[in-house]
C-alpha positions in Angstrom: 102.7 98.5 94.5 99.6 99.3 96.2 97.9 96.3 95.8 101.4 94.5 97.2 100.9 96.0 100.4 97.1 96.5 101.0 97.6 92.0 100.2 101.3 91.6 102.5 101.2 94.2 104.9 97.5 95.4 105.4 95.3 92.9 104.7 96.3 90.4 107.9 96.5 93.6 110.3 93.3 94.8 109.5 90.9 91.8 108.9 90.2 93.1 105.5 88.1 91.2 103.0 89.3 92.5 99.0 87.0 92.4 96.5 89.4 93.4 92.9 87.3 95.0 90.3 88.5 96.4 86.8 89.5 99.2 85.8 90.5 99.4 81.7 92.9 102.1 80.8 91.5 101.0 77.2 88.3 102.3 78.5 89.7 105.2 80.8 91.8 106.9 78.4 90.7 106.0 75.0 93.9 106.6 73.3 93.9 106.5 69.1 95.1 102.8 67.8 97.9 104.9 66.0 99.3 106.1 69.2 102.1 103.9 71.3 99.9 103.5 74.3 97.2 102.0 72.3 98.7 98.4 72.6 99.5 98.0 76.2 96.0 99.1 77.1 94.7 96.9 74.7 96.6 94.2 76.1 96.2 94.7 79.5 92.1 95.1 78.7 92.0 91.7 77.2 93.6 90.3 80.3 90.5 92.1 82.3 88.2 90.1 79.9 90.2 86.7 81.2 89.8 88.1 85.1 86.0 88.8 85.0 85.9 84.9 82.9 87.3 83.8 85.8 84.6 85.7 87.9 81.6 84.4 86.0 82.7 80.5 87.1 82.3 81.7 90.5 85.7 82.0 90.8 85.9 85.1 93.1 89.1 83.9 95.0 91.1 83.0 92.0 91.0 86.4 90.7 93.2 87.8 92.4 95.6 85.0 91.8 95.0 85.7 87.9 95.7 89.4 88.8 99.4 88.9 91.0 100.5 86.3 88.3 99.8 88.7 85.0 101.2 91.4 87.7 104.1 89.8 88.2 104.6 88.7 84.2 104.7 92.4 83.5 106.4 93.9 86.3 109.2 91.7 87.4 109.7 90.0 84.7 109.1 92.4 81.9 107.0 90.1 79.7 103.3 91.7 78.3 103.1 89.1 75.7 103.1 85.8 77.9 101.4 83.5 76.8 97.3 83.7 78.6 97.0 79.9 78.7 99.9 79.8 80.6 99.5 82.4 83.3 96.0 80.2 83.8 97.3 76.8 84.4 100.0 78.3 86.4 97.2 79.8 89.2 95.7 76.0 88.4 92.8 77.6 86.1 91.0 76.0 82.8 92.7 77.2 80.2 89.9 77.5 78.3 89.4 81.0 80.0 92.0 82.1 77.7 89.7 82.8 74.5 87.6 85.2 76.4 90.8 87.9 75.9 89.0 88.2 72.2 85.3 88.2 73.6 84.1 91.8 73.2 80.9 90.4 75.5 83.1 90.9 78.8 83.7 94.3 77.9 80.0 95.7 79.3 81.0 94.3 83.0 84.2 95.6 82.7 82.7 99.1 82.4 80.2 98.6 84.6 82.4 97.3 87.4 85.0 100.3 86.4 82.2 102.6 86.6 81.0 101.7 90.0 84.7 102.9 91.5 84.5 106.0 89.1 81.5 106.9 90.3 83.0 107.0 93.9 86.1 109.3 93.2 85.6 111.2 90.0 87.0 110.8 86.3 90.3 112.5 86.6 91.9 109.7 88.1 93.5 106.8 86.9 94.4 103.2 89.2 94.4 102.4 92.0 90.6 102.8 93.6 90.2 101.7 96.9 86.8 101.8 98.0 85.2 101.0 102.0 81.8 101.7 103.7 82.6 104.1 106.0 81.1 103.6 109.6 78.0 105.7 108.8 77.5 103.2 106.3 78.5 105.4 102.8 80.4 103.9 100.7 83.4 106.0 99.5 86.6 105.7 98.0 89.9 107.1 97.3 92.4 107.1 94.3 95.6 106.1 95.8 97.6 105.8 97.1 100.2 106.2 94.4 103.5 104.7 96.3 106.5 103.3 94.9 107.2 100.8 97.3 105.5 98.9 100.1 106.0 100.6 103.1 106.6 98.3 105.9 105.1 97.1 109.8 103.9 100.2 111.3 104.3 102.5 108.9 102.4 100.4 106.6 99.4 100.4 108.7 99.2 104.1 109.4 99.5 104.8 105.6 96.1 102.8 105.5 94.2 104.7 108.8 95.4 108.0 107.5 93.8 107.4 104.1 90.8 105.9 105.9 90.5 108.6 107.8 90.6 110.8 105.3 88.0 109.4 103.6 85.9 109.5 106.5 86.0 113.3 106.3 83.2 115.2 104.5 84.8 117.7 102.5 88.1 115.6 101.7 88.7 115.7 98.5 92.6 115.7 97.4 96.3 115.4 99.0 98.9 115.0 96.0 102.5 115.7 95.6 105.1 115.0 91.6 106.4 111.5 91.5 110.2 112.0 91.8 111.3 107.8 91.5 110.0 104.7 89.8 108.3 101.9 91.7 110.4 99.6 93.5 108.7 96.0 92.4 111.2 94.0 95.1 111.5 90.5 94.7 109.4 88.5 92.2 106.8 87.0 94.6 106.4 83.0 94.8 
């Protein structure tokens, strides 16, 4: 959801120039193999291994159009076991990207790309980072925002100068309230 509207509703307004890194909940959260989130994270990790593929080739752009389409597999139309090959010729990429989803060599710049946001907001979070250089220069970042559909227009764009705002503010460290409602994905995007 957040990355839906930084993409349709921020992102135009604000001249913003997106950079999507990794973040493995594999890595993150290390659960056992034995336990039932062990296979979704495993899945989802290998489909990080196909992104930063993608990457290597100089294919900066197309990442994120690897990222919405495996988004889209899994949250609109409730598929995790699409077929990789697929998803890549669909975004018109090689297919041959596929086999790096059982390459354990793509696995040191996932973590060192993941590590870079962690480093930035702490290890008790989880996804999503957003990170910006702050007009002094810094470069900070904030986990969040957690929403569970894209606000829209105006209230769209002061969601985003709040939380930049907020991360301008020495000190700033935490706003947070319970999750009461599941995200609403809206219509499966084109």
């Amino acid at each position: 959801m957040t990355a839906r509207w930084v993409v349709d509703e921020v992102a135009p307004k604000r001249d913003l120039s997106i950079i999507w890194q990794p973040i493995s909940l594999l890595f993150k959260n290390e659960p056992p193999v034995d336990s039932p989130y062990y296979e979704s994270t495993a899945t989802t990790h290998k489909m990080l291994r196909v992104m930063e593929a993608v990457r290597a080739k100089g294919q900066e752009s197309e990442v994120f159009d690897l990222y919405w389409e495996f988004g889209t597999r899994i949250h609109h139309d409730g598929d995790r076991d699409f077929d990789l090959k697929e998803a890549l010729v669909n975004v018109g990429l090689d297919e041959a990207h596929s086999a790096a989803a059982e390459d354990d060599s793509w696995d040191a710049v996932i973590r060192e790309r993941m590590d870079e946001g962690l480093a930035l907001v702490g290890t008790d979070v989880g996804t999503p980072i957003i990170a910006w250089d702050r007009k002094d220069g810094e470069r900070v970042g904030l986990f969040g925002p957690v929403i569970t559909r894209v606000p829209k227009g105006e209230d769209s764009l002061k969601l985003w100068d709040a939380m930049i705002t907020m991360g301008d503010i020495e000190g700033f460290w935490e706003l947070k309230k319970t999750r009461t409602e599941r995200p609403e994905f809206g219509e499966r995007p084109t």
